[in-house]
N, C-alpha and C positions, 0 to 999 in steps of 0.2 A: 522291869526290863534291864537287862545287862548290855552296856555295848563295850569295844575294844579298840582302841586306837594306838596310833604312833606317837611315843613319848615325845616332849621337848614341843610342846603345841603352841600354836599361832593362828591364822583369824580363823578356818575352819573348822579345828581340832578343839576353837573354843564354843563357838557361834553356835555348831549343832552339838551340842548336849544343853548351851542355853535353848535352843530351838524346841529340843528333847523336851527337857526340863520343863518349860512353859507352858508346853500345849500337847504333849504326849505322855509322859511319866512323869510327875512332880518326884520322885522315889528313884530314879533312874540311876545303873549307877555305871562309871564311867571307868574300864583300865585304860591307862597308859602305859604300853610296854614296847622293847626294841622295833625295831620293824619286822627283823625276821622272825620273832615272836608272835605276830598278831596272829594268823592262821589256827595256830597252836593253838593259844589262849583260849581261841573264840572256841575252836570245841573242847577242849578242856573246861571251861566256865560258860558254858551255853550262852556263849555271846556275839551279838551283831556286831562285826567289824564294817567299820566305817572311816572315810579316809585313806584307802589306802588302794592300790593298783589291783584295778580287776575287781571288785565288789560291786553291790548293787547303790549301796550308799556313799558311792565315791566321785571321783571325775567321768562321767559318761555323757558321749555323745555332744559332750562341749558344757557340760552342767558342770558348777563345781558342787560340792556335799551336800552342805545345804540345801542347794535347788532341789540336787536326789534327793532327800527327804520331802519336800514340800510337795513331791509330784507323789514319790511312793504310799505317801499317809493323807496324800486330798487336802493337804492345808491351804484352802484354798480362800486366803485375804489378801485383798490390796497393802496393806503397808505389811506385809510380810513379803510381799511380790518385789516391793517399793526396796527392803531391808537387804531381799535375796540377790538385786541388783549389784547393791553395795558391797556384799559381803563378796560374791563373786569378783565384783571388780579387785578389791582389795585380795584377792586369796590367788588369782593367778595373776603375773605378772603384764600378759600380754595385753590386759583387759584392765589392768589399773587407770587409763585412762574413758573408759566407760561412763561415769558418773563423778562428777567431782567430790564426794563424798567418801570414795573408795580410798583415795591416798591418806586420806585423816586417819580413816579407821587400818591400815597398813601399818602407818606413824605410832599409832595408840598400841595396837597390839603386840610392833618391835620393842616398842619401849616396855611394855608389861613383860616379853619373854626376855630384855635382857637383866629386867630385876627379878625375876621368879627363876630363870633357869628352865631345866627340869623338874622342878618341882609344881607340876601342871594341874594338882588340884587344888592349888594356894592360888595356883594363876587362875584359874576356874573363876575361884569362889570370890579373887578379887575383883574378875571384870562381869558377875553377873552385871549387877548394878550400870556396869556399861550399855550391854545388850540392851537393858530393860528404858534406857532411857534413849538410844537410836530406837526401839520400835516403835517408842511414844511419839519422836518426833517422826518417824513414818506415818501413822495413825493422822498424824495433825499437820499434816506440811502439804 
């Protein structure tokens, strides 16, 4: 599977291709390009665009990404539910106060995009190891 996103990512733009990644494509592979590129890209390189205004795996209906992912593909576990909370709270600002776990992970993510930049698959591959240790502690909390 190929998806398409908006360059310069933070907690959504990371959270689902780790989501991807984990439990949908181990193989997945992920563009980061302008905003007014995604469209383009995605039929140009048969790719799911995600993340951005008006798609299916975007903000709908008060979901942020990741939720759409977890509804669209039936992922259907409690500490993914638990994680989906978090990542939401942290990813829109209205809702950072949702769960107290969400400002952490805001904190964490500012901080990884302002040492990576744009440079979003270094930022990826730095915070899988993040993801993988909040959905443990969803798992077990």
């Amino acid at each position: 599977m190929r998806f398409v996103t908006r360059k310069n990512a933070v907690v959504d733009r990371i959270a689902c291709p780790w989501l991807i990644r984990r439990f949908l494509d181990k193989d997945a592979e992920f563009l980061y390009v302008a905003a007014e590129d995604v469209a383009r890209v995605a039929r140009e390189r048969d790719a799911v665009p995600f993340d951005v205004e008006g798609v299916e795996l975007g903000h709908v209906d008060g979901r942020c990404s990741f939720e759409s992912i977890l509804l669209k593909y039936g992922l259907d576990d409690p500490a993914l539910e638990r994680m989906a909370r978090i990542v939401h709270g942290a990813d829109v600002e209205a809702d950072l106060s949702s769960t107290p776990e969400a400002a952490g992970l805001k904190a964490v993510a500012m901080g990884f995009r302002r040492l990576y930049g744009d440079r979003d698959h270094e930022k990826l591959e730095a915070q899988l190891g993040l993801y993988d240790a909040l959905y443990e502690w969803c798992r077990n909390s």
